[in-house]
BALOBA-1460 file (C-alpha; in Angstrom, 3 decimals):
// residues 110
<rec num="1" residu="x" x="-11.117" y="70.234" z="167.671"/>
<rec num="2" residu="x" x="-9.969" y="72.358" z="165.047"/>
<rec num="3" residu="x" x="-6.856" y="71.768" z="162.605"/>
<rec num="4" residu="x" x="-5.291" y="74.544" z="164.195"/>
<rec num="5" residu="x" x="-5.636" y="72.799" z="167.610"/>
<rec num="6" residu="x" x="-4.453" y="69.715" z="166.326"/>
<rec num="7" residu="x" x="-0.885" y="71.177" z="165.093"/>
<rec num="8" residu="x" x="-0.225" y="72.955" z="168.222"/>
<rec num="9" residu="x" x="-0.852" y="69.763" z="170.201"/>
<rec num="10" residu="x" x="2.079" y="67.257" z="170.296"/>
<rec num="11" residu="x" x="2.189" y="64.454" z="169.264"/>
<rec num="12" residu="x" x="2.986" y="61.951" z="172.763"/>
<rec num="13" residu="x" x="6.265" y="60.623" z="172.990"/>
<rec num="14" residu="x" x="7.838" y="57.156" z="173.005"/>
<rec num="15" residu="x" x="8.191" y="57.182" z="176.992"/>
<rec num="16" residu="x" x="4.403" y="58.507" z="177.272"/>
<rec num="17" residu="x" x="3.461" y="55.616" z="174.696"/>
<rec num="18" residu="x" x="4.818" y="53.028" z="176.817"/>
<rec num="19" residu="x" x="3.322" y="54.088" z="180.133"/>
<rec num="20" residu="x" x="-0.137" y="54.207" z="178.607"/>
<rec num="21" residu="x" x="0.323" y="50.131" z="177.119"/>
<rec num="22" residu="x" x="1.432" y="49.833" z="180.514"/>
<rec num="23" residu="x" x="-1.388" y="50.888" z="182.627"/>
<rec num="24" residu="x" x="-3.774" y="49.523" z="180.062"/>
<rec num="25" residu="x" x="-2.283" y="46.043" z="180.601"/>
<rec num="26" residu="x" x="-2.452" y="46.708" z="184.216"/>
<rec num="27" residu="x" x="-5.938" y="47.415" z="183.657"/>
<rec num="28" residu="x" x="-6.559" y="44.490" z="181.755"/>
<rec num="29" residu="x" x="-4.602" y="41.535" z="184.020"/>
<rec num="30" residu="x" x="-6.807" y="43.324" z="186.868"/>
<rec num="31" residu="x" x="-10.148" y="42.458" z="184.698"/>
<rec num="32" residu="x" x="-8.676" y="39.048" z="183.872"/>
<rec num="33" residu="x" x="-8.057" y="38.230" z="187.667"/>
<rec num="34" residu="x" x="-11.285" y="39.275" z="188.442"/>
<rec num="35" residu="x" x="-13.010" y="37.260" z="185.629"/>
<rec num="36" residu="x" x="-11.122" y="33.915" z="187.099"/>
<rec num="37" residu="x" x="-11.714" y="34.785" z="190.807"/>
<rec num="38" residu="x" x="-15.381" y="34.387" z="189.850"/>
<rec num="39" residu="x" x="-15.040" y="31.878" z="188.223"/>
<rec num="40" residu="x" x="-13.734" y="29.974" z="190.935"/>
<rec num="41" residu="x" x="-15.640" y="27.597" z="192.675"/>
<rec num="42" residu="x" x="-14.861" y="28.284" z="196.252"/>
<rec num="43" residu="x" x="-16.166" y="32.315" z="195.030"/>
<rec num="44" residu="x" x="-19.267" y="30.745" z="193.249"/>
<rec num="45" residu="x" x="-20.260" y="28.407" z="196.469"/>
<rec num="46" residu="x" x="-19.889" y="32.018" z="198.605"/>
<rec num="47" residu="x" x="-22.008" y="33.717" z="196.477"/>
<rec num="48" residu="x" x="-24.873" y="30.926" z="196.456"/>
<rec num="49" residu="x" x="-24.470" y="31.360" z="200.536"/>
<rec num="50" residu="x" x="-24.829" y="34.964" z="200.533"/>
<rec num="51" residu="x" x="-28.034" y="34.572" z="198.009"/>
<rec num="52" residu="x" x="-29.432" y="31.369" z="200.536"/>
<rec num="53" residu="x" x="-29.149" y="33.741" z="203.285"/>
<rec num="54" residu="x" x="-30.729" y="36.622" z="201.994"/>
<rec num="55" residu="x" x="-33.610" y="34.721" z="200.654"/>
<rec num="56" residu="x" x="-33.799" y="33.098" z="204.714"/>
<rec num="57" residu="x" x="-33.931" y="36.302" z="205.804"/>
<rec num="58" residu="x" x="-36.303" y="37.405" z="203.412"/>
<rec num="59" residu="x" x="-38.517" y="34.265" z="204.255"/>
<rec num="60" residu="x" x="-38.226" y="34.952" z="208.090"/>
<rec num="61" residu="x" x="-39.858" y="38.562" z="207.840"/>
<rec num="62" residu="x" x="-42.594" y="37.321" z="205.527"/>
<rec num="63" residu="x" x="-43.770" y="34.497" z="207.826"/>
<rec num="64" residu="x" x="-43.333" y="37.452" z="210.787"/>
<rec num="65" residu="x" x="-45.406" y="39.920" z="208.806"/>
<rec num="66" residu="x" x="-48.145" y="36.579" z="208.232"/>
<rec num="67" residu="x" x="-47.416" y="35.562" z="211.602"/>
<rec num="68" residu="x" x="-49.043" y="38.484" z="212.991"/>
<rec num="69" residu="x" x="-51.647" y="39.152" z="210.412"/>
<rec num="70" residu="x" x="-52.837" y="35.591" z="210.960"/>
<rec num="71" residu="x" x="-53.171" y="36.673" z="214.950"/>
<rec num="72" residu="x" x="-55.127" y="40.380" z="213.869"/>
<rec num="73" residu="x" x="-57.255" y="38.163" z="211.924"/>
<rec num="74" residu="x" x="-56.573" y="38.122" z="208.688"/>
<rec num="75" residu="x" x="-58.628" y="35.547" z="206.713"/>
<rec num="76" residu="x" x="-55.557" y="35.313" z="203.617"/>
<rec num="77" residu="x" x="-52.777" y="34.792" z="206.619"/>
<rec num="78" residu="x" x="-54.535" y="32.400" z="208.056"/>
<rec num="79" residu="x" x="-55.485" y="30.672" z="204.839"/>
<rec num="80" residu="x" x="-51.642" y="30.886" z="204.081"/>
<rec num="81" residu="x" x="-50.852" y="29.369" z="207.402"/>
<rec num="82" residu="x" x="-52.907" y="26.930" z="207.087"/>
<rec num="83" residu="x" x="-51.805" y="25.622" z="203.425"/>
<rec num="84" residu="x" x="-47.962" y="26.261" z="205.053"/>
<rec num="85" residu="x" x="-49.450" y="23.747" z="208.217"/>
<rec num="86" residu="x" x="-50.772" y="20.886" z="205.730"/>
<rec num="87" residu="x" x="-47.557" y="21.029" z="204.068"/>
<rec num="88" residu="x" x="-45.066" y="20.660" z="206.599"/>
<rec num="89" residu="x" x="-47.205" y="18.195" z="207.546"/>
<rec num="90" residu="x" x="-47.259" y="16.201" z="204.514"/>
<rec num="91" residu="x" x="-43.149" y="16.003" z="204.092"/>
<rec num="92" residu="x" x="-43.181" y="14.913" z="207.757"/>
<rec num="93" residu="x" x="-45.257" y="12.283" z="206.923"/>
<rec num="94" residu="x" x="-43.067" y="11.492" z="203.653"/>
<rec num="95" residu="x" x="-39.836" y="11.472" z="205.085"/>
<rec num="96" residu="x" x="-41.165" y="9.137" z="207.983"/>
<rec num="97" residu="x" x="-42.967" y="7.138" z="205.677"/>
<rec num="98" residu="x" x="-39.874" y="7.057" z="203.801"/>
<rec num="99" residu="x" x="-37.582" y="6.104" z="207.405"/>
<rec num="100" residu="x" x="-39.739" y="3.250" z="207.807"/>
<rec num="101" residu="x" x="-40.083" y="2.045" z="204.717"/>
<rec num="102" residu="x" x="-35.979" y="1.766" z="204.153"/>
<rec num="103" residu="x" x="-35.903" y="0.149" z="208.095"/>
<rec num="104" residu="x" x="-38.369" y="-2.278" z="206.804"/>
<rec num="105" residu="x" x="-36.340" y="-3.033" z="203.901"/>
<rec num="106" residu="x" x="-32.703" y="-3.305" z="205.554"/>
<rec num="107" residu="x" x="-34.673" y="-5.785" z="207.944"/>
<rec num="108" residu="x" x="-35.711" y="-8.172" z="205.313"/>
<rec num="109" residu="x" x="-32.479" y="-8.279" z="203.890"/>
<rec num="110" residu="x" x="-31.298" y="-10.025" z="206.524"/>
C-alpha cells in the first residue's frame, strides 16, 4: 500500500474498535471452551472408544482378508493363523491355569 493509500483510508473508529476486541474475545472464550472440553475426562474416555473401535474394526477385516487367504491357500495366512491359534491357545491355558491356581489357594485358606 502506498502513502497515498494510507491517508485516504480512515483511521477505524472507537465503536469499530470495540466490536473487533469483541469478536476477538468471542473468538478466544470459544478456543478456551474447546481446549477444556478436551480436556475433560468424560471427552478423553469417548475418544479412546472411538479409537478402540476403529482399531476392532480394522482388526475384523484383516482376520477376514487372512481368513480367506488362509482357505485359497495361502502358505503366510495360514502360517499367521496358525501363530494366532497357538496363541489364543496359550492365554486360555494361562488364565485357567491362573482360575485354578487362585481356587486352590482360597481352598487352603480355609
Amino acid at each position: 500500500m502506498s502513502n497515498d493509500q494510507q491517508a485516504l483510508t480512515p483511521a477505524p473508529s472507537a465503536a469499530e474498535i470495540e466490536a473487533q476486541l469483541r469478536a476477538t474475545r468471542e473468538e478466544l472464550t470459544q478456543t478456551v471452551d474447546q481446549l477444556v472440553g478436551q480436556l475433560q475426562p468424560s471427552y478423553q474416555i469417548e475418544q479412546a472408544k472411538n479409537k478402540a473401535r476403529l482399531k476392532v474394526e480394522e482388526l475384523k477385516v484383516r482376520a477376514r482378508l487372512i481368513t480367506e487367504q488362509a482357505r485359497e491357500g495361502d502358505p503366510e495366512a495360514l502360517k499367521t493363523l496358525g501363530i494366532v491359534a497357538c496363541s489364543t491357545a496359550a492365554v486360555i491355558g494361562l488364565v485357567a491355569w491362573r482360575v485354578v491356581s487362585r481356587i486352590k489357594r482360597s481352598r487352603a485358606s480355609f
